[in-house]
C-alpha positions, 0 to 999 in steps of 0.5 A: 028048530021049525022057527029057525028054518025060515028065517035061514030061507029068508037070508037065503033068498035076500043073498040070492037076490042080491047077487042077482042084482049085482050080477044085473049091474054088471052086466048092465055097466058092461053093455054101457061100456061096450055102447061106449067103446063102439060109439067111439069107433063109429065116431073114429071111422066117421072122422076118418072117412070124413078126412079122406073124403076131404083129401079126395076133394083137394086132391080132385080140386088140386087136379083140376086147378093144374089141367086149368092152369096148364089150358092157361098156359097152352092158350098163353103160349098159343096167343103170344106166339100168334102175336108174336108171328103178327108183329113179325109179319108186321116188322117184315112189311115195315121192312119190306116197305123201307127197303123198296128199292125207290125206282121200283114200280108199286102196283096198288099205293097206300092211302097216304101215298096217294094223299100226299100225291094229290097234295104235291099235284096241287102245290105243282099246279098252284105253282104253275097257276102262279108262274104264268102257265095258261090252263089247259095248255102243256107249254110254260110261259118262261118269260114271267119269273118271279122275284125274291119277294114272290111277285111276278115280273117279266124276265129282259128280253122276253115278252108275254106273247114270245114264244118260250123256245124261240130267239128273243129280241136281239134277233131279228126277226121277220114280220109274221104275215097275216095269215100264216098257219104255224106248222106243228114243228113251231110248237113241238111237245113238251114234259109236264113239270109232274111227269117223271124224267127216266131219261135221267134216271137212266142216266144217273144210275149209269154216272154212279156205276161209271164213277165207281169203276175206275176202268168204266170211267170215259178219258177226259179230252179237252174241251173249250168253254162256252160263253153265253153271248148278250147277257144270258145266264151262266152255265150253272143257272138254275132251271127257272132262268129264261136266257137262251142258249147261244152259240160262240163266234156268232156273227151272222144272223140266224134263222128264225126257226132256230131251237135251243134245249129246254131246262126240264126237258132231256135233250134228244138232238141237240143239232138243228132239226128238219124244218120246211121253210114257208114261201110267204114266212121270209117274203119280206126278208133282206136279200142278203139273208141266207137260205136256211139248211136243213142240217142233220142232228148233232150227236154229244159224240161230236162235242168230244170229237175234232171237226172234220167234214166227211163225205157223208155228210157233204153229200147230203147237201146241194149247192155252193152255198149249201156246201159252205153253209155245212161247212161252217156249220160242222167247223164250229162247236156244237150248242151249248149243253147245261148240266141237267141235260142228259146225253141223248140215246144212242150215245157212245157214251152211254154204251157199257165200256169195252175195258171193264167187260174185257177184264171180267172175260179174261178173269172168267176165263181163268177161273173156270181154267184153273178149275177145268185143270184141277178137276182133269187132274183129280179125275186122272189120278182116280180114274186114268186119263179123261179126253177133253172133246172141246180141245181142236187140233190146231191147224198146220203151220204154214211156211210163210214167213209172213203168217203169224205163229198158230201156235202161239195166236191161237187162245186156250180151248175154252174151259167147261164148268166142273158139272160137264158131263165131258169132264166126268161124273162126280162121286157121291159125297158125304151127306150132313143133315142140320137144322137150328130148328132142332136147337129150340127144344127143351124146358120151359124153365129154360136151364141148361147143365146140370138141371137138363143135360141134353140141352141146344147147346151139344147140336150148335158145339158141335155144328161149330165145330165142323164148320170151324174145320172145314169139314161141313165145307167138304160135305153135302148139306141136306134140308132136313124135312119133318117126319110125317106122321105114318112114318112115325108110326110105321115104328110107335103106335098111333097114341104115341104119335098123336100124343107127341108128334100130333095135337093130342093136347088131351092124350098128351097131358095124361102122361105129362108131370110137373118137375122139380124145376117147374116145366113139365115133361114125360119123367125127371129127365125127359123135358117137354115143350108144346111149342118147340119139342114136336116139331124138333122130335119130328125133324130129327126123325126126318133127318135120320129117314131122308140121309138113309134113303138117299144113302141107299138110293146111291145120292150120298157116300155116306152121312151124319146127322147132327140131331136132337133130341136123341131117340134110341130110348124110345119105346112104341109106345113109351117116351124116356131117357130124353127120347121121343121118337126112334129116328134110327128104328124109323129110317130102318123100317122105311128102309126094309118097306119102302126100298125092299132093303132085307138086311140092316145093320143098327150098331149102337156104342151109347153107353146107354143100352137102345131099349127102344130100338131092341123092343122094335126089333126084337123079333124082326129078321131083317134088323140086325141091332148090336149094342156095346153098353153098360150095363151093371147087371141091370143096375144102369140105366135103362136096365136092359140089354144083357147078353143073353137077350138074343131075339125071339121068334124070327129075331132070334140071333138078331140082337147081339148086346155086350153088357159091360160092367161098370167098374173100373172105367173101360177105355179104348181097349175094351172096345176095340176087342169087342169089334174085334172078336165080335161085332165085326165078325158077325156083321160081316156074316150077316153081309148088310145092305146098309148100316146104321148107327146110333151115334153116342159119345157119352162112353167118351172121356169127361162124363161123369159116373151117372151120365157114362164114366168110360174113357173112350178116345175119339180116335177110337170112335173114328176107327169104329167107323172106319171099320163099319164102313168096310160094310154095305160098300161103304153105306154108312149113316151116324146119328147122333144120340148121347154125349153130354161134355160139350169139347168130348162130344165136339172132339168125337164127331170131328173125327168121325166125320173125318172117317166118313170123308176118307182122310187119314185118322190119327191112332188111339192112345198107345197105352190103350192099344198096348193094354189088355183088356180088363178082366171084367171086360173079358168075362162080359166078352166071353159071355157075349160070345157064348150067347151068340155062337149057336146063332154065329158060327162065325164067332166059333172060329178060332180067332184071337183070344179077347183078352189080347191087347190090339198090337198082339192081335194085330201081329197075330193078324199079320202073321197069319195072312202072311202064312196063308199067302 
């Protein structure tokens, strides 16, 4: 037994140690597996940590290729628009060059003008070298001429050493004495071949204008022909011939002091000029010889003219022999003329002709008669009887019966210009603000619908159809101005402006997104150009502001303003829903700070709610914002504007919104009922100074379900108006905002502006007017009006129910007043 219990110890302890062992193993393959599984793990994270790191590097790098890529494009942009400009300024000196009038006078000449003056002053003086000209002297030597083959010869009939505008050898002529002094009447000045003839210059330009008018023409007389007599050249001889001018019927001998016109030099008197005769020059002349005259200068008149001898000119001269001498000499024809020879000053024919003068008066006169008549009869039927102050009373008709009729002689008054004060002032008219700058703005991708809806083509459809009308005719065009940047930010903040009014390139990139068809832009709808958007934002904030301040001022009736890109989306600090800067918000806040206005009236019928303009306003007792809108219980875009947003603070009660749902389509019905029970109400409670509107037609018929979906006339739009202007004594500014179908848009401003010029609208629809408003529409009505009764008592009077169609309520109307009468 003592043997046995050993041995069962020792199997005891063999077991023992074995599980002990397995028990180790275990627990070591329990370690290696949890080792194993944390490797992994470690290896996992690293793996991902290691691939967001990488993302993070792509994305930094993807980040940095853009800001590179849009730097660029900016300085791309910046220097083609730079080289555009210099090849425009260049095209315009080219231009301004080419059309430079060829008599004006330069005062600095280009290099080329002045080389090639330099060469024709060579060419002319190595001509003259070759014809004969003695260097240093003004006088030409025309008896040397040239021949058809270029050498030189001397000319029938004249010498080297004759004088150019003396007789040639068929005269005789006297030996000159020894000693003669020549007086300076032998050699009177000269032209230079160089020297510009404005004389015929002159001359030319009053041939041209009189050949124009068939009034200015001179009466054709009959006029002989001249022959030249002993050979000389004929009447269309070029200038270079040197035969002498000579006189008809010649058959004494002439003196020898005799002249005759040059070829190149205008003939200031063709008569014989003044010259004192020498006592030693005729000592050898023949006694039957006559003693020269000193006649008077001869006029062209006196070539179209008969001869006759007048007392005048009979008694400027002496003795018989004189007498007859004159005689003769007014009894023949003047000398002869050649065609290059221009009239001298001081000719009758040089004068304007009384004709084409007198008919430019009388139709002057009619004119501003007819104009003098129309406005004296506009001004009587506005403003009664205007008394004209020019009108003389016509003087008492004497009983001779040789005196003419005063009545009857006597002309018209004259008319006064429609700016006379006499006549009457005029009434401001209306304003229309336009610029083709603004039509610049948009995607640098350059499409159009439906890829950008708000695109240039809306502002110049609509442009064209005013003008297409007459209806831009009638109005006062303003020059619209861009707004500076402390009246944009008189409404945004100062990032805002900077960022998209400014050179914030930096700021403006921070909130820039690249779109789906490449350009860039504040969201998916709101497209951006750096070089056309800014200045075009600016102008339409410029636009709006300067028609209102004008329109407060008195200057205008009224105005519209046909701008973009619209702005009643615009937040202070928030660019969307293709808005940049809130011109309407603007031009009111200008208004309350700078002309002192207490009262603004902001009514905004875009189906579109005006989050911008009610968050600049919503706390503001001054602004008055009303705003008829989709809504969708806050399901259309921009979400904003249910009816029981009323204002807070100060600006409680001063925002009014009426929510409309969005199916079915509301019309001209719905509308009316809303001016009709609630916005007309308390707009006149609220007794504004001035009224502005931001003008949208996208509640129009033709825009689909996204972009508005109503069914509004045009001829509702025009009443709209007509009824605001019942408000601030007619002081009323549209400015345009959405509305996106171009023949809508077109149809709708047409007849506002229509409204805003007094002409007489055409009725909406009669189904419309006879047609209740739909039920939705009605609790949306109701609910608006249960929001604003404890700010309105107006709107707690009792009044028609809104669920009336327009003709019932009209009834109603009439019924009434004809009972309180």
């Amino acid at each position: 037994m003592q043997s046995q219990s050993p041995r069962k110890n020792h199997i005891a302890e063999r077991a023992k140690q074995s599980l002990e062992n397995n028990f180790l193993m275990q627990l070591k393959k329990q370690q290696q597996l949890q080792q194993e599984i944390l490797l992994q793990h470690f290896q996992q994270q690293r793996q991902q940590l290691a691939e967001q790191h990488e993302q993070q590097l792509r994305h930094h790098l993807k980040l940095w290729e853009q800001q590179k890529a849009m730097e660029e494009a900016a300085l791309r942009e910046a220097r083609e628009a730079r080289e555009a400009r210099e090849a425009r300024e260049r095209h315009e000196r080219v231009e301004l060059l080419r059309k430079k009038d060829k008599h004006e006078h330069s005062a600095n000449a280009s290099t080329q003008v002045k080389q090639k003056l330099q060469e024709f002053l060579k060419k002319k003086q190595a001509a003259a070298n070759a014809n004969g000209t003695v260097p240093g002297s003004p006088y030409r030597n025309w008896g040397i001429v040239k021949s058809s083959s270029g050498e030189s010869i001397t000319s029938t009939g004249a010498t080297a050493t004759a004088h150019p505008y003396r007789l040639a050898a068929p005269l005789p002529l006297p030996p000159p004495a020894p000693h003669a002094q020549h007086s300076p009447a032998d050699f009177p000045l000269r032209k230079t071949a160089s020297e510009p003839n404005m004389l015929k210059v002159r001359l030319k330009a009053r041939v041209i204008e009189r050949r124009a008018s068939p009034l200015a023409r001179r009466p054709l007389k009959p006029r002989a022909k001249h022959r030249n007599c002993e050979g000389g050249s004929p009447r269309n001889s070029p200038p270079g011939a040197t035969a002498p001018i000579r006189e008809e019927e010649e058959a004494c001998p002439r003196a020898a002091e005799l002249l005759f016109s040059s070829p190149s030099l205008p003939n200031i008197s063709l008569g014989r000029p003044h010259v004192h005769a020498h006592p030693h020059a005729h000592a050898h002349a023949p006694p039957a010889a006559p003693v020269p005259v000193a006649l008077p200068p001869v006029s062209e008149a006196e070539a179209y003219c008969p001869p006759t001898i007048t007392q005048g000119s009979l008694s400027t001269v002496s003795g018989v022999g004189v007498a007859v001498s004159a005689h003769a000499r007014l009894a023949k024809r003047p000398l002869g003329r050649t065609h290059s020879a221009p009239l001298p000053l001081g000719d009758p024919a040089l004068q304007p002709p009384t004709a084409h003068h007198y008919l430019r008066d009388q139709i002057r006169k009619t004119v501003l008669t007819r104009a003098h008549d129309a406005a004296a009869a506009q001004l009587r039927e506005e403003e009664g009887e205007v008394i004209d102050l020019t009108a003389r009373r016509a003087p008492p008709v004497t009983s001779s019966p040789s005196a003419p009729l005063v009545g009857a002689a006597e002309p018209a008054p004259l008319a006064r210009a429609l700016s006379s004060p006499l006549v009457g002032a005029r009434a401001p008219a209306t304003g229309l603000a336009y610029d083709a700058l603004m039509l610049k703005h948009g995607c640098s991708c350059g499409a159009h619908a439906p890829t950008h809806p708000e695109h240039g083509g809306r502002l110049q459809s609509v442009w064209a159809r005013l003008c297409e009308t007459g209806l831009a005719a009638r109005t006062e065009r303003t020059r619209p101005r861009k707004a500076t940047l402390e009246e944009l930010q008189s409404v945004h903040t100062e990032a805002h402006v900077a960022a998209f009014g400014g050179r914030g390139r930096e700021a403006r990139a921070l909130r820039l997104v690249r779109l789906a068809c490449g350009g860039l832009g504040v969201d998916a709808d709101t497209a951006w150009s750096d070089a056309h958007t800014p200045p075009a934002a600016r102008l339409a904030a410029g636009a709006v502001l300067d028609l209102a301040l004008r329109t407060a001022r008195g200057d205008l009736r009224n105005g519209f303003a046909v701008v973009r890109p619209p702005g009643h989306h615009a937040e202070p600090n928030q660019a969307m829903g293709f808005c940049f800067f809130n011109s309407v918000a603007v031009a009111a806040k200008i208004l309350h700070t700078r002309l002192g206005l207490q009262r603004i009236l902001i009514v905004d019928w875009d189906v579109h709610h005006g989050n911008g303009t009610q968050q600049i306003f919503y706390e503001d007792p001054h602004v008055l914002y009303m705003s008829l809108h989709r809504h969708d219980d806050g399901n259309f875009f921009p979400g904003t504007g249910a009816a029981t947003e009323c204002g807070a603070g100060a600006g409680l009660g001063y925002t009014v919104n009426v929510a409309w749902p969005g199916a079915p389509p509301l019309a001209d019905a719905e509308y009316l009922a809303a001016f009709r029970s609630l916005i007309m109400p308390i707009a006149k409670e609220y007794n504004p100074e001035m009224v502005l509107v931001s003008c949208g037609f996208d509640a129009a018929a033709g825009h689909p379900a996204p972009l508005g979906g109503y069914s509004v006339s045009a001829a509702c739009f025009a009443h709209m108006t007509r009824d605001l202007m019942q408000l601030a004594n007619g002081k009323v500014v549209l400015s345009l905002e959405g509305g996106y179908d171009l023949a809508a848009m077109c149809d709708c401003a047409q007849e506002c502006v229509r409204a805003l010029l007094g002409e007489r609208l055409p009725e909406p629809p009669l189904h419309e007017l006879a047609r209740a408003p739909a039920p939705h529409a009605h609790a949306a009505l109701r609910a608006a009006i249960a929001a604003q009764a404890p700010h309105w008592p107006e709107v707690r009077i009792t009044h028609p129910p809104p669920s009336l169609s327009h003709h019932i309520t009209s009834r109603f109307y009439h019924n009434f007043y004809s009972v309180c009468i």
